[in-house]
N, C-alpha and C positions, 0 to 999 in steps of 0.2 A: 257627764259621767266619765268619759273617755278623757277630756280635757288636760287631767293631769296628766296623762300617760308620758313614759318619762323614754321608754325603751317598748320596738314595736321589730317582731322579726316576720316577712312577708319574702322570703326567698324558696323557690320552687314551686312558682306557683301559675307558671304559665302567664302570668299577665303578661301585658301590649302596652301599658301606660298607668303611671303612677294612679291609683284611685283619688279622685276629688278630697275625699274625707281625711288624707292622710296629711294634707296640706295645712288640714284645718287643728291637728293637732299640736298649735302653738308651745306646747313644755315640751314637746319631745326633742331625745338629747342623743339616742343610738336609732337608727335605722338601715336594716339588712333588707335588702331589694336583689339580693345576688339571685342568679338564679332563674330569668325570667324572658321575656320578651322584648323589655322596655326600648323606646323607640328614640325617645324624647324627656329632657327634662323638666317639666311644667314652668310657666315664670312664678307661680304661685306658690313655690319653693323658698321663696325669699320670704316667705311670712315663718319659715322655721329659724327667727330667731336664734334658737338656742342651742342647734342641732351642731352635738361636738364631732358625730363618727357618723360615715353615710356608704354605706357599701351597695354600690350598681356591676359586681362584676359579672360578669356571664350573661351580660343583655344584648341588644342591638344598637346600643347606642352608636353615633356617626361624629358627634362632637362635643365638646366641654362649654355649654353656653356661657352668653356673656352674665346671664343674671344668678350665676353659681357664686359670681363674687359678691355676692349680698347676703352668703351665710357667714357671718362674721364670727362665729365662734366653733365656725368649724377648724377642727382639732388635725382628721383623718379622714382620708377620701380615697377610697378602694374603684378604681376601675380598671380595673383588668378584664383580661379576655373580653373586649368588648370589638367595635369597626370603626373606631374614632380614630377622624383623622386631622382632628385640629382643636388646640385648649385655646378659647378664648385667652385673651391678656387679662383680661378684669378678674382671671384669678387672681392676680396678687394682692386683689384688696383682704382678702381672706385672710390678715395678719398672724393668726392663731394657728393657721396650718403647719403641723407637724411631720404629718408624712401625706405623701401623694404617690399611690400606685396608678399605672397608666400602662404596667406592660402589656406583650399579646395586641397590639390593636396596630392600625395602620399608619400611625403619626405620620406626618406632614411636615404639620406648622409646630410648632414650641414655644411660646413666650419665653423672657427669658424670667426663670423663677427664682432668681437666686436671692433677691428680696426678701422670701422667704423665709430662708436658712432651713428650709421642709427638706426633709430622706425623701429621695424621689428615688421609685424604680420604676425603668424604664424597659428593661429587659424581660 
């Protein structure tokens, strides 16, 4: 039923951790998560294939896992106002990435992204 779903907005909603069922949404291409608790990025993120735009800003996050660089067709990646203090390297497998916000949080560590060619804001 849900399977296609292509675009899913879940910001403001108090959650703690990505729901199970949102992983298993294989088409999905926009996902909003701003807004929330979130702690952790599940590894079972890497089954969103196709996922172009992912926005985690205003959660609890603490760091950019290594297996974020397994959404391959990700586009845009919003994490601001988060407590992340360090991006994984294995972002650069993300080739497709166009823009990466990361201001607002505690950096640290930085891979260096310029691989990329992504708009980073940092500020």
């Amino acid at each position: 039923a849900l399977t296609n779903l292509s675009e899913l907005s879940l910001d403001s909603n108090a959650l703690t951790r990505v729901p199970d069922v949102v992983c298993a949404l294989v088409a999905l291409q926009r996902l909003n998560l701003d807004d929330n608790r979130i702690f952790d990025v599940p590894k079972a993120f890497a089954q969103l294939t196709r996922l172009e735009r992912l926005r985690l800003c205003s959660n609890e996050l603490t760091e950019v896992p290594a297996h974020m660089g397994e959404l391959g067709a990700l586009r845009s990646l919003y994490l601001n106002h988060n407590k992340i203090t360090s991006v994984a390297p294995q972002l650069v497998r993300c080739t497709s990435l166009q823009r990466l916000e990361v201001a607002h949080n505690r950096l640290q560590l930085l891979p260096d992204l310029r691989v990329l060619h992504a708009e980073l804001r940092l500020d």
